[in-house]
Backbone as ProteinMPNN parsed JSONL, in Angstrom:
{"seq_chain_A": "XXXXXXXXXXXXXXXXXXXXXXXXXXXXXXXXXXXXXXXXXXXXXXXXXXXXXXXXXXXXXXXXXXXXXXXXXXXXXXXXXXXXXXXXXXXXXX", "coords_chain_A": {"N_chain_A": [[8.026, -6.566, 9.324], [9.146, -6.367, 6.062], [7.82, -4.935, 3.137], [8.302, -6.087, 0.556], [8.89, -9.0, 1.391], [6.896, -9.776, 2.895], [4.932, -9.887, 0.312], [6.604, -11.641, -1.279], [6.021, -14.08, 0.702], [3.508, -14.57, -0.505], [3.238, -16.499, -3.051], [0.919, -16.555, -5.263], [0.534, -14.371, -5.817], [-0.945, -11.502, -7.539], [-1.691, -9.584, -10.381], [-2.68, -5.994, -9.526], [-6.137, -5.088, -10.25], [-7.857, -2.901, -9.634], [-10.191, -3.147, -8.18], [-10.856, -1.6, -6.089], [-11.115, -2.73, -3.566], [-9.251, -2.818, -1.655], [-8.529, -0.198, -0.593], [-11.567, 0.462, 0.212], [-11.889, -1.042, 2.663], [-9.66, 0.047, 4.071], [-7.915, 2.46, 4.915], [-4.631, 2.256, 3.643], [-0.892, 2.8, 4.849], [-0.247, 5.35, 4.064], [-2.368, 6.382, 3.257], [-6.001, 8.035, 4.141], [-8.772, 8.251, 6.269], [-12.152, 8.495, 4.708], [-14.44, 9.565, 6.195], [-17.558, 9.806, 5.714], [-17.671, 8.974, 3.628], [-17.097, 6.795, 3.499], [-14.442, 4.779, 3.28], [-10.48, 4.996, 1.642], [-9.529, 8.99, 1.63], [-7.668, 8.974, -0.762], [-8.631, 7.152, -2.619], [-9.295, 6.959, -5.855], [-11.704, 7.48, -8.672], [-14.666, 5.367, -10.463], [-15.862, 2.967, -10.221], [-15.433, -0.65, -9.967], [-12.915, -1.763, -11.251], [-12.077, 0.72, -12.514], [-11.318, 1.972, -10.132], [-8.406, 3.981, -8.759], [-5.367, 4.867, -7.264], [-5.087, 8.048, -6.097], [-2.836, 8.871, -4.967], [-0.701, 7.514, -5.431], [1.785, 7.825, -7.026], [3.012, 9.486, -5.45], [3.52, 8.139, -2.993], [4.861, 5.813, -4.469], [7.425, 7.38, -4.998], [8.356, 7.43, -2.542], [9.173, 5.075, -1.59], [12.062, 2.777, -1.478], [14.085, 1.784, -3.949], [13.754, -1.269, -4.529], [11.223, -1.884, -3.986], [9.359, -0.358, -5.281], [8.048, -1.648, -7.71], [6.263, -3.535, -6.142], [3.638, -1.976, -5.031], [0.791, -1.818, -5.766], [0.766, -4.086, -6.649], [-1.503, -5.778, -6.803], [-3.624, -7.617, -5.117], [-4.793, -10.778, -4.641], [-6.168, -11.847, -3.086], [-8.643, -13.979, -1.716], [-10.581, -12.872, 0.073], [-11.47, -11.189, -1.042], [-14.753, -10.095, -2.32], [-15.431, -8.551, -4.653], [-13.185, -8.044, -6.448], [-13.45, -11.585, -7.26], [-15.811, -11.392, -8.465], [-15.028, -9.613, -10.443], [-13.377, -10.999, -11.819], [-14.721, -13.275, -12.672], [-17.319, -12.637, -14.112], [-18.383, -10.447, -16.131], [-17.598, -6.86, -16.118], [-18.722, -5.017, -16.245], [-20.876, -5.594, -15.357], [-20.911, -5.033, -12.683]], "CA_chain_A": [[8.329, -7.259, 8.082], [9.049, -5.468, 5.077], [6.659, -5.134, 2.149], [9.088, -7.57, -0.208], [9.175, -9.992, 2.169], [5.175, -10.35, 2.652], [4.614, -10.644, -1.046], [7.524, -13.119, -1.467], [5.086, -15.078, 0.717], [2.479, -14.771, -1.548], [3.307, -16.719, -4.66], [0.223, -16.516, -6.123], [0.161, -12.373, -5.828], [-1.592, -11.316, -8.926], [-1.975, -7.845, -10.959], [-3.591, -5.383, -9.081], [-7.322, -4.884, -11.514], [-7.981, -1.886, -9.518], [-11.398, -3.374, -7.512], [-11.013, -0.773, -4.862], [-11.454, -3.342, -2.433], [-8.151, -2.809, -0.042], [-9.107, 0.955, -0.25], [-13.007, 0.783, 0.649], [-12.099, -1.484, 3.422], [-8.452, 0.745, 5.061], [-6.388, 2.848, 3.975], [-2.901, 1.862, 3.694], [0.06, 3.301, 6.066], [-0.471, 6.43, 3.468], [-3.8, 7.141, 3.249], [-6.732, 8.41, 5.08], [-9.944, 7.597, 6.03], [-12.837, 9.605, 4.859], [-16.153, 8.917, 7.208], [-18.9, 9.971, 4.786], [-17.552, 7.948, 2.175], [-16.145, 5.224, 4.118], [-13.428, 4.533, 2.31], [-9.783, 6.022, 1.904], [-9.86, 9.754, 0.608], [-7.523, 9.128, -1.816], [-9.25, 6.379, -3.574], [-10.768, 7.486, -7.435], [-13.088, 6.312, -9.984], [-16.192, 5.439, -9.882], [-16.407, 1.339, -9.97], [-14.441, -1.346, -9.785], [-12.024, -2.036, -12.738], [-11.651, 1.855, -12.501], [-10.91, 2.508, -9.215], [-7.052, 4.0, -8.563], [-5.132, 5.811, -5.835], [-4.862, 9.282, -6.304], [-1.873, 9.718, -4.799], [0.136, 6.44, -5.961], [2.99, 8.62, -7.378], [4.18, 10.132, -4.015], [3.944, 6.941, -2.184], [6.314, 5.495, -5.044], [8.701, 8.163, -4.839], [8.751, 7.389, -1.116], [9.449, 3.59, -1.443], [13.046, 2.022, -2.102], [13.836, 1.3, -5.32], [13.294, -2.781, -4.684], [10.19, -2.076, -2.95], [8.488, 0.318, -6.31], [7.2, -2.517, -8.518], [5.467, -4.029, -5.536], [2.801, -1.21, -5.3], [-0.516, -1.825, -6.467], [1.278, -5.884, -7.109], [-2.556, -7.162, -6.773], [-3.747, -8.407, -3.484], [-5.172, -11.918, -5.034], [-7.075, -12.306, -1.88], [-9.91, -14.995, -1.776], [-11.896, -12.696, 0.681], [-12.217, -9.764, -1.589], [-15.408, -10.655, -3.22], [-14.827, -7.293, -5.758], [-12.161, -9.511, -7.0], [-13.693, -12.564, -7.375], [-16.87, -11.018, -9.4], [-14.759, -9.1, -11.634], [-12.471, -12.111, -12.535], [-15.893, -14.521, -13.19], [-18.233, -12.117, -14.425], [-18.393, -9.514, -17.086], [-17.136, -5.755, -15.303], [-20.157, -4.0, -16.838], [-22.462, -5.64, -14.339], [-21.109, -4.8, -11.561]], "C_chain_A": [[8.174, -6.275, 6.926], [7.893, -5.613, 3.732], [7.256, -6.598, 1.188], [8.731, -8.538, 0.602], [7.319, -10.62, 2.559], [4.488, -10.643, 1.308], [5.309, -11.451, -1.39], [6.992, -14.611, -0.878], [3.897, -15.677, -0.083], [3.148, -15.561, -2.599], [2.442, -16.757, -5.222], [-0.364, -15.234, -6.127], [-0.259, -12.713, -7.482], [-1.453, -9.71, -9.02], [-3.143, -7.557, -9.941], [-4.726, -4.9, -10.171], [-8.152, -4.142, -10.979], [-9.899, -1.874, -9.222], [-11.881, -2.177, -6.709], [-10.854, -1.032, -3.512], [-10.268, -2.925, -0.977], [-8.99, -0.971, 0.385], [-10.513, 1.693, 0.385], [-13.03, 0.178, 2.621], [-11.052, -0.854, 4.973], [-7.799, 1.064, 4.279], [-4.99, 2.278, 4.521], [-2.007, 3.296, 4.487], [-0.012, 5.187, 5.728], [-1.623, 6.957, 3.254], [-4.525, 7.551, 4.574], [-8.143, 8.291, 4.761], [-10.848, 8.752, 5.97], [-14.34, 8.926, 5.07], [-17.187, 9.116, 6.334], [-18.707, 9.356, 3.604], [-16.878, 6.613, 2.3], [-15.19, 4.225, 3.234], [-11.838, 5.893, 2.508], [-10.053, 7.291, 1.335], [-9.137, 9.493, -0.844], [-7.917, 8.207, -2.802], [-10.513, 7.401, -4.942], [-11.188, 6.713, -8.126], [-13.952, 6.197, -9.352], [-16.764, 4.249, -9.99], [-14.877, 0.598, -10.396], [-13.965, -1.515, -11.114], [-11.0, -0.172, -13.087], [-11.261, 2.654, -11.483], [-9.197, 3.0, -9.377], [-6.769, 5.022, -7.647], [-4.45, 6.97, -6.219], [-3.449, 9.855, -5.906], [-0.235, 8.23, -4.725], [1.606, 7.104, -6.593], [4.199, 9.48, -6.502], [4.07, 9.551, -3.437], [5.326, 6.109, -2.861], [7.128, 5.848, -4.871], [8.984, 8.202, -3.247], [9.937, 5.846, -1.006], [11.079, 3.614, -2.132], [12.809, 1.377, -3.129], [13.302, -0.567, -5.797], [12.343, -3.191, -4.354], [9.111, -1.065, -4.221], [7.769, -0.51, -6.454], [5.908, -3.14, -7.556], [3.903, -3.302, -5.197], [1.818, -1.208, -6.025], [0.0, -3.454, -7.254], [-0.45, -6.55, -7.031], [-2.761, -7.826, -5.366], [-4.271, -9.878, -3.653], [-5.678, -12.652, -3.727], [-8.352, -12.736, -2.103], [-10.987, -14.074, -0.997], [-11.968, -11.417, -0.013], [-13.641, -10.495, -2.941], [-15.921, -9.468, -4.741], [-14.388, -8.053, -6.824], [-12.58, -10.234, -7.939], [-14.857, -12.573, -8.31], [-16.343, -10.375, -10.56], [-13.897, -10.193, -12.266], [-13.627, -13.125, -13.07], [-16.581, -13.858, -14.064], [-17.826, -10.266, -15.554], [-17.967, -7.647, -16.114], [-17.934, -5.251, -15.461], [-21.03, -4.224, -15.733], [-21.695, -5.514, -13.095], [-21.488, -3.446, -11.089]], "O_chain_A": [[7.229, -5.492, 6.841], [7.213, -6.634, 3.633], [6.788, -7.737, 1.16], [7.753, -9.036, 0.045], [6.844, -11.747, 2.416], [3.614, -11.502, 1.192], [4.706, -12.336, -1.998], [7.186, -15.731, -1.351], [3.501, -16.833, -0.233], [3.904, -14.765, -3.155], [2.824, -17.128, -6.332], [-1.545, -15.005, -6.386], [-0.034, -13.642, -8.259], [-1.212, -8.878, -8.145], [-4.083, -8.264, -9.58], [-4.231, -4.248, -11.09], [-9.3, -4.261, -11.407], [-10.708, -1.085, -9.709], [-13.056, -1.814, -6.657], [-10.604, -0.268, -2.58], [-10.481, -2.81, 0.23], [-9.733, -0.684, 1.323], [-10.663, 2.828, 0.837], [-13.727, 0.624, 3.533], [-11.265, -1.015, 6.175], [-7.229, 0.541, 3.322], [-4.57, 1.99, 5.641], [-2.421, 4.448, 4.619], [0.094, 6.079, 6.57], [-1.722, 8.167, 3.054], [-4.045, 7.504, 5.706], [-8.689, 8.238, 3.659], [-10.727, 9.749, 6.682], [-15.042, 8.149, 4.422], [-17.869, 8.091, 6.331], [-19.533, 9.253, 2.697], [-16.366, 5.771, 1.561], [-15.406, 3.135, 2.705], [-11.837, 6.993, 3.061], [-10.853, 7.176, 0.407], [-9.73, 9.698, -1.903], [-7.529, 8.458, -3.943], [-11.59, 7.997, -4.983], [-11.087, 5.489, -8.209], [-14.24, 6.575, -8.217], [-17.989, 4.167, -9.908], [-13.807, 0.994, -10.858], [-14.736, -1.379, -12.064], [-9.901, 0.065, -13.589], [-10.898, 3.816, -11.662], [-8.61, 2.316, -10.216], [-7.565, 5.876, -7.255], [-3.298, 6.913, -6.647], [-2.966, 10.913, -6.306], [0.827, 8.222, -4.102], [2.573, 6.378, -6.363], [5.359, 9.871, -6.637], [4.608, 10.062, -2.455], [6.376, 5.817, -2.289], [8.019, 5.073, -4.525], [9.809, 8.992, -2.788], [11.059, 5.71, -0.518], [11.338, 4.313, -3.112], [11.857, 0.646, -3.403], [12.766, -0.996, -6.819], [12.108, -4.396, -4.259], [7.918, -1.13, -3.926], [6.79, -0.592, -5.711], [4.773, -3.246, -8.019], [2.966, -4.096, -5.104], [1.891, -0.551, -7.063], [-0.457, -3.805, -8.342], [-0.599, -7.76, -7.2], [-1.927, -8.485, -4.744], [-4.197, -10.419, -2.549], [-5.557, -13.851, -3.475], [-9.176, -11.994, -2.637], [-12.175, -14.298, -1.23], [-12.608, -10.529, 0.549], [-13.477, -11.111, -3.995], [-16.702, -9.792, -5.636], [-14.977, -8.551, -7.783], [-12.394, -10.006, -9.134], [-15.035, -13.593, -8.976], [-16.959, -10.45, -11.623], [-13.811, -10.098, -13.49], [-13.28, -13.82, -14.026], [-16.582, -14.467, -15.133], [-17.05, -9.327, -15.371], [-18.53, -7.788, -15.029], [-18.171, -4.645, -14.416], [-21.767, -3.382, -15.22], [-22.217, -6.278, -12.282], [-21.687, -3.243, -9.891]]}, "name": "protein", "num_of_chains": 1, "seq": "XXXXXXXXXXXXXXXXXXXXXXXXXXXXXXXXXXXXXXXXXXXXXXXXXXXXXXXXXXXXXXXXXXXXXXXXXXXXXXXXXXXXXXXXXXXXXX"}
């Protein structure tokens, strides 16, 4: 299944607000995992709200043009609890 086609299921996809969470937990088809930091390598920043993927610019330029925007679309997943603390709660405290 193509990427479109799994967020078209989603209708309630949201902005990606750059938790970290997909990245701490697997990298994506493009990344890689780094064992002492368990997490992908290319994940940066240094907390949630500021996390971003280091190498988001040559995955774009990989993707079909109807398939760009979708990239970093927000995973609005109930089990990221990243997420769910930065949408209730002030970003400072986490």
């Amino acid at each position: 299944m193509k990427l479109t086609q799994l967020l078209l299921l989603n209708q309630n996809n949201q902005q990606c607000i750059r938790s970290g969470y997909c990245c701490i937990k697997a990298p994506c088809v493009f990344g890689s995992w780094n064992k002492l930091k368990t997490q992908c390598k290319h994940l940066k920043g240094n907390k949630p709200g500021k996390y971003y993927c280091g190498i988001k610019s040559e995955i774009v330029d990989k993707l079909p043009d109807n398939e760009k925007d979708y990239f970093g679309a927000g995973c609005s997943s109930t089990l990221n609890p990243i997420r769910t603390k930065m949408l209730t709660k002030n970003i400072d405290s986490l």
